[in-house]
C-alpha positions as CSV (number, residue, x, y, z in Angstrom):
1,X,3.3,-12.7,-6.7
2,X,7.2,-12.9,-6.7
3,X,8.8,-11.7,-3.4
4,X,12.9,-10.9,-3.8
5,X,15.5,-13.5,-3.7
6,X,15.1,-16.3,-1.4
7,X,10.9,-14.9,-1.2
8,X,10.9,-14.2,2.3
9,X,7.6,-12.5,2.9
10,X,7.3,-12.1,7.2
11,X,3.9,-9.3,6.6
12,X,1.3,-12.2,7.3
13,X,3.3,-14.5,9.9
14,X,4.3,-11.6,11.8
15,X,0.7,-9.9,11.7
16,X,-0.3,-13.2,13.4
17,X,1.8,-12.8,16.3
18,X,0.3,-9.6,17.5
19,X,-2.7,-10.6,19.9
20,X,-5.7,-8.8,19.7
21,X,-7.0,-7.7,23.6
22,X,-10.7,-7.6,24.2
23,X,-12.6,-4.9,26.0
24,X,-16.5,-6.3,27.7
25,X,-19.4,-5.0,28.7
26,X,-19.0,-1.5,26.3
27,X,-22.0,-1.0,24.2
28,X,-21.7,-1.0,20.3
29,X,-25.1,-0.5,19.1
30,X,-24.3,0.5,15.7
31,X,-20.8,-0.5,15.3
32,X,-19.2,1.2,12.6
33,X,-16.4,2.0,10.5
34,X,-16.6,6.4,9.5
35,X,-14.6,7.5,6.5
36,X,-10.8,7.4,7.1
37,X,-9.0,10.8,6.4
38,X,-9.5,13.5,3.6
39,X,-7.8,12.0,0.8
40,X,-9.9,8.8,0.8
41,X,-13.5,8.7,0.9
42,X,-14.6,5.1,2.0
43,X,-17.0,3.3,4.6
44,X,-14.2,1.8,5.8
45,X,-10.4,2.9,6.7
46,X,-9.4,0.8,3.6
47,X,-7.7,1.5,0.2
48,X,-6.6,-0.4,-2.8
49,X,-2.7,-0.6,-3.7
50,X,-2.5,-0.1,-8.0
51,X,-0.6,-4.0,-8.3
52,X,0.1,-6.3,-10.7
53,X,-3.1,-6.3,-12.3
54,X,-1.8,-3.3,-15.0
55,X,-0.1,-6.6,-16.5
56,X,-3.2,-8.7,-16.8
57,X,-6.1,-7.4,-19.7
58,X,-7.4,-4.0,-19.7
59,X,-10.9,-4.9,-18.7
60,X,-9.6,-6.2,-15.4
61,X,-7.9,-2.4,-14.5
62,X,-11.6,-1.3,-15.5
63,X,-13.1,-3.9,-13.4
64,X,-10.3,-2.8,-10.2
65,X,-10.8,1.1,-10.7
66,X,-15.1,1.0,-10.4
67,X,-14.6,-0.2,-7.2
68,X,-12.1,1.2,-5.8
69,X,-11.1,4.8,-4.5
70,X,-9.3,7.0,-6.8
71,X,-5.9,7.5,-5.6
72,X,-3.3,7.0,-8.7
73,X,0.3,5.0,-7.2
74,X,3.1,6.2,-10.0
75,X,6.5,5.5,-10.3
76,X,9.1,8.3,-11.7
77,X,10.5,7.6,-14.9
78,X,14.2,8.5,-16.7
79,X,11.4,9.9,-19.0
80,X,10.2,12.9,-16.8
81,X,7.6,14.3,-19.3
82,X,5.9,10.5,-19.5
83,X,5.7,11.0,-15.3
84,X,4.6,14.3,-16.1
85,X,1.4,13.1,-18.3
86,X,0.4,10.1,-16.2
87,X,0.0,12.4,-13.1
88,X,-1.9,15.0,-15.2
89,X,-4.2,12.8,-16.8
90,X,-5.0,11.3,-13.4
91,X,-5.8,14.9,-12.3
92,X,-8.1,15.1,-14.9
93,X,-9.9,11.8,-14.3
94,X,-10.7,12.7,-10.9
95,X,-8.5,10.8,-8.5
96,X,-8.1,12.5,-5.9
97,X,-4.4,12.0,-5.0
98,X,-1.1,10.9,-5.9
99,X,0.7,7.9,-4.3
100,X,4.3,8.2,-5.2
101,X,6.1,4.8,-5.1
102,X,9.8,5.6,-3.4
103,X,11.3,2.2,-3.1
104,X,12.0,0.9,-6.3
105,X,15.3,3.4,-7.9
106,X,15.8,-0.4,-9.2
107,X,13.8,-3.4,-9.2
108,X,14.6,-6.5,-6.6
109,X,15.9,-8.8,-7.9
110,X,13.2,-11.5,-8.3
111,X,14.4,-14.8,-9.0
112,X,10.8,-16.7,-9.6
113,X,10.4,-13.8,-12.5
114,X,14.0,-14.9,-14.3
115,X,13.0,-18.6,-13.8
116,X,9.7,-18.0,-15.2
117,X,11.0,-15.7,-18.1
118,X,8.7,-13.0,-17.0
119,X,7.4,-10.5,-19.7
120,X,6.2,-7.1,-19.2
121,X,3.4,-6.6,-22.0
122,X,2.5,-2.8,-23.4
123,X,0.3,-1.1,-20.3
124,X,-2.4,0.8,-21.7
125,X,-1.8,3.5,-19.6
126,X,1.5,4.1,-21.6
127,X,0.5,3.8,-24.8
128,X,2.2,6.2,-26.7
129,X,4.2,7.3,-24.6
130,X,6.8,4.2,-23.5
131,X,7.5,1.2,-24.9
132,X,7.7,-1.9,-22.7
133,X,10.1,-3.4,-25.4
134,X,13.4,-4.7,-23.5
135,X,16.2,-6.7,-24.3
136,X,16.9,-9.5,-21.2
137,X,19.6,-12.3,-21.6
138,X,19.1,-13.1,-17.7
139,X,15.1,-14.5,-18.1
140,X,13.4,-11.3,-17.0
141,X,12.1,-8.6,-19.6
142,X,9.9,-6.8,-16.8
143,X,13.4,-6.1,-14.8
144,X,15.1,-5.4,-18.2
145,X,12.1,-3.0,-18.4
146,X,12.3,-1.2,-15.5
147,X,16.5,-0.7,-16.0
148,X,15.5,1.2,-18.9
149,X,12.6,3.0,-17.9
150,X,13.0,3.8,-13.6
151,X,14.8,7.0,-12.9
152,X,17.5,5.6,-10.3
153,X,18.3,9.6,-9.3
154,X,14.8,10.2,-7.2
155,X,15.2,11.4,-4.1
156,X,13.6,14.3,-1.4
157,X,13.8,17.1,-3.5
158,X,11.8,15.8,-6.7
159,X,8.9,16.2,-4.5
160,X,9.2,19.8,-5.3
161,X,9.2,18.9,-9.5
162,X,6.0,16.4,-8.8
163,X,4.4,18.8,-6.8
164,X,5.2,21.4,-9.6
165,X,3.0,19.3,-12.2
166,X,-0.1,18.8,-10.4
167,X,-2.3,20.6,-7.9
168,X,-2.8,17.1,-6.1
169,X,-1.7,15.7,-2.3
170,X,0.8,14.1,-2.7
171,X,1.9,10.6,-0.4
172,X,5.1,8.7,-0.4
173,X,4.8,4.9,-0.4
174,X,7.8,2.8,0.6
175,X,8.6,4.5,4.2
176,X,10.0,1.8,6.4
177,X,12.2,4.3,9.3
178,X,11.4,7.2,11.5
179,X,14.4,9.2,9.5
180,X,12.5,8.5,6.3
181,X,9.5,9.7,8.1
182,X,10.9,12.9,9.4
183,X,12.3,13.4,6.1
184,X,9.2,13.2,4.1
185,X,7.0,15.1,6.4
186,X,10.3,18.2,5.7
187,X,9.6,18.2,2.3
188,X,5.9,18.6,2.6
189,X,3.9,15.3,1.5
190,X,0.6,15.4,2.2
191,X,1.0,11.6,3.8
192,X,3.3,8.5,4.5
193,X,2.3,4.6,3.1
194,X,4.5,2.3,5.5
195,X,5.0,-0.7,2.9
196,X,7.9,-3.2,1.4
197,X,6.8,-3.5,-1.3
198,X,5.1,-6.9,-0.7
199,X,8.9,-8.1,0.2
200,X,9.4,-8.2,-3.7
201,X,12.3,-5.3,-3.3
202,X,14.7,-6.3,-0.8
203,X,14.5,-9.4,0.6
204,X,14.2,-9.8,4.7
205,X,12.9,-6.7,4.7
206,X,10.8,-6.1,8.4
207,X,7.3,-6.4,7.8
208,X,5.4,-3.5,7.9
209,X,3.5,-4.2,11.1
210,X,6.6,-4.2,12.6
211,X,7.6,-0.9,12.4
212,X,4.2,0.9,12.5
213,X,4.7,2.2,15.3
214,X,8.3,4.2,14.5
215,X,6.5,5.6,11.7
216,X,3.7,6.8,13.5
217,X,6.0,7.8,16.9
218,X,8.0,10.0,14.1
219,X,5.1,11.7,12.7
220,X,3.1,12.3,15.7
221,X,0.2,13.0,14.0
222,X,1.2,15.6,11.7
223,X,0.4,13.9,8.8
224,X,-1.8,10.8,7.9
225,X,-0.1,7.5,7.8
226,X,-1.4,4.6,6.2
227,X,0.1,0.7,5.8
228,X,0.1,-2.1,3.4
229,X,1.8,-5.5,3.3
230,X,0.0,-8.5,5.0
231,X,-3.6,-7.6,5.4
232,X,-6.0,-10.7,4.9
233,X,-8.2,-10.7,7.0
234,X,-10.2,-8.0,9.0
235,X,-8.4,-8.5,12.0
236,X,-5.3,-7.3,10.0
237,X,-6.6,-4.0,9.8
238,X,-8.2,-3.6,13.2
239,X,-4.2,-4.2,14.8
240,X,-2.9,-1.5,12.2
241,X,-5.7,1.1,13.1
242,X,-4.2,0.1,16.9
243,X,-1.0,0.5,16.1
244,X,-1.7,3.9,14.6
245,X,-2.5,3.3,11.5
246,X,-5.1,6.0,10.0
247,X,-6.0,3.5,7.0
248,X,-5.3,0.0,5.9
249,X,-3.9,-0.4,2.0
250,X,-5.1,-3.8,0.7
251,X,-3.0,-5.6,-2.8
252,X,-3.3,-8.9,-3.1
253,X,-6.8,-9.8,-2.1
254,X,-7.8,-7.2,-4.6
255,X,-6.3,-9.4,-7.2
256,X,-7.5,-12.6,-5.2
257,X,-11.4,-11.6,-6.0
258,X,-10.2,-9.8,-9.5
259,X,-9.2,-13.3,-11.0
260,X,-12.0,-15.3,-9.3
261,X,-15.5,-12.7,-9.8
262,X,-14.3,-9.4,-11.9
263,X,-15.5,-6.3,-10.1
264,X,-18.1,-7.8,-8.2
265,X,-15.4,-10.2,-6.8
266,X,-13.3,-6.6,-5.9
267,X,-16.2,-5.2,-4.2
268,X,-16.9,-8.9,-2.4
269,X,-13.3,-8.8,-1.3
270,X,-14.2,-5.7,0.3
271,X,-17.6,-6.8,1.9
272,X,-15.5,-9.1,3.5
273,X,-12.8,-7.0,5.5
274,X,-15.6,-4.6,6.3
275,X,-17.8,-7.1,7.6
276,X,-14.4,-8.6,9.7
277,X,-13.6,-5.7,11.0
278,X,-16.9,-4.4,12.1
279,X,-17.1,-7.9,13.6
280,X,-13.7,-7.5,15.1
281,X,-14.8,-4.3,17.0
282,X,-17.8,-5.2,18.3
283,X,-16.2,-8.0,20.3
284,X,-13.2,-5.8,20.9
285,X,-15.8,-3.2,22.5
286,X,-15.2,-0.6,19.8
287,X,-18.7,1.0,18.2
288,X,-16.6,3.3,15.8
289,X,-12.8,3.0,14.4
290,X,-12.2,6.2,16.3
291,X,-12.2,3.6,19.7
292,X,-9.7,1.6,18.9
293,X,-6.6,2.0,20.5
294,X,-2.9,1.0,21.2
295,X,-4.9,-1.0,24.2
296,X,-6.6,-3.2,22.7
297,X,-3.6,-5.3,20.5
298,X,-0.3,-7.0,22.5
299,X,2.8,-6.8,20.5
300,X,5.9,-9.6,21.1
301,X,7.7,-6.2,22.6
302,X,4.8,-5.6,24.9
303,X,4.8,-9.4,25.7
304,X,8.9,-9.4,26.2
305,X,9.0,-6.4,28.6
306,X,6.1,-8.1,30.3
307,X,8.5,-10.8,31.6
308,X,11.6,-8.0,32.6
């Protein structure tokens, strides 16, 4: 997975650095992690971020979508009626909402994907609608690709055309600033994904742990906000629930147990951080995700105004 540029990637390093702080002698008979919030109905606070695996064989989307929740990530194209169709069709397949991509009016640029010649084949899900045939004389045809497709005029107020074609909630993914947070919450979206992109936009871009907390400070509640970008591990989530996160959105690992077991190695994947995090709250003193709180995790800004 190809991060922009010179593939600086700080989500996993930085998520390290944030100390976890233990509360004793609580009991957590039962520990427990309750569904999340409306739009996604899992055992844990965790969803699954559509990624690269839309370029890999069809079975393997089939494979990703049994076990995951249905929430349906789109990107707006030049093409408006194609947008229009995609979103539909998801409405009538059941997901449940719409996760509109924000950060991508062009695509990074991703020097590991012109060295490798990288090639964008025909995604089902545009059959017959788009063709994925581009002309590239700089080594990338997925780029090439998304210059001719990608509408680079989306801003605020298509949320009004998107929300004009569908009955579903609508989230914005891609927030990174309390400005952008503000903004979305004035045009109405149902709820705010803080990601980078996986770093594969813009390179040093903050990681998303990092600015969390200015997300949620900006929102204050008013609408769900969720996170992606770094999550491994169990642990990852249980700092972004303290931070304020009200659900973790997982990419990679996804693909991590796609390639090695198929579905069962998506639904293992997810065994796992369930099993981490309910391990990570019991010795944290937290019986249900609703315990966990901006005191139990030490950030390098608590630990810096610590020593003033």
């Amino acid at each position: 997975m190809e991060e922009a540029a010179d593939e600086i990637d700080r989500g996993s390093r930085l998520a390290e650095e944030i100390d976890r702080r233990w509360r004793l002698t609580r009991s957590i008979e039962g520990t427990s992690g309750p569904p999340c919030i409306g739009l996604l109905t899992t055992e844990i606070p965790l969803g699954m971020i559509k990624n690269r695996d839309n370029l890999s064989p069809n079975c393997r989307e089939v494979a990703t979508a049994r076990a995951a929740a249905a929430c349906n990530t789109i990107m707006v194209y030049k093409r408006r009626d194609v947008t229009a169709v995609l979103v539909q069709r998801a409405e009538r397949n059941g997901f449940k909402a719409i996760m509109l991509t924000v950060d991508t009016p062009r695509l990074g640029r991703r020097e590991a994907d012109i060295k490798n010649k990288m090639i964008a084949p025909q995604p089902k899900n545009l059959e017959g609608l788009l063709s994925t045939e581009a002309v590239s004389d700089n080594g990338s045809k997925l780029a090439a690709f998304a210059a001719e497709t990608l509408d680079p005029s989306l801003c605020w107020k298509d949320i009004d055309w998107l929300r004009s074609v569908t009955s579903l909630p609508i989230l914005v993914k891609g927030v990174l600033t309390a400005e952008d947070a503000i903004k979305a919450m004035e045009v109405g979206v149902a709820g705010i994904v803080v990601s980078n992109h996986g770093a594969r936009q813009l390179d040093y871009s903050p990681a998303t742990i990092t600015v969390l907390e200015e997300v949620v400070r900006a929102v204050g509640g008013k609408i769900p906000v969720l996170i992606d970008g770094g999550v491994r591990r169990g642990t990852d989530i249980f700092k972004a629930l303290a931070l304020g996160a009200q659900a973790v959105m997982i990419g990679r690992p996804v693909l991590y147990g796609l390639a090695a077991k198929g579905e069962y190695g998506v639904r293992r994947v997810i065994e796992m951080l369930k099993d981490e995090l309910e391990l990570t709250m019991a010795l944290s003193g937290c019986p249900t995700v609703k315990d966990i709180t901006r005191s139990h995790v030490r950030t390098e800004c608590d630990r810096f105004n610590c020593r003033l």
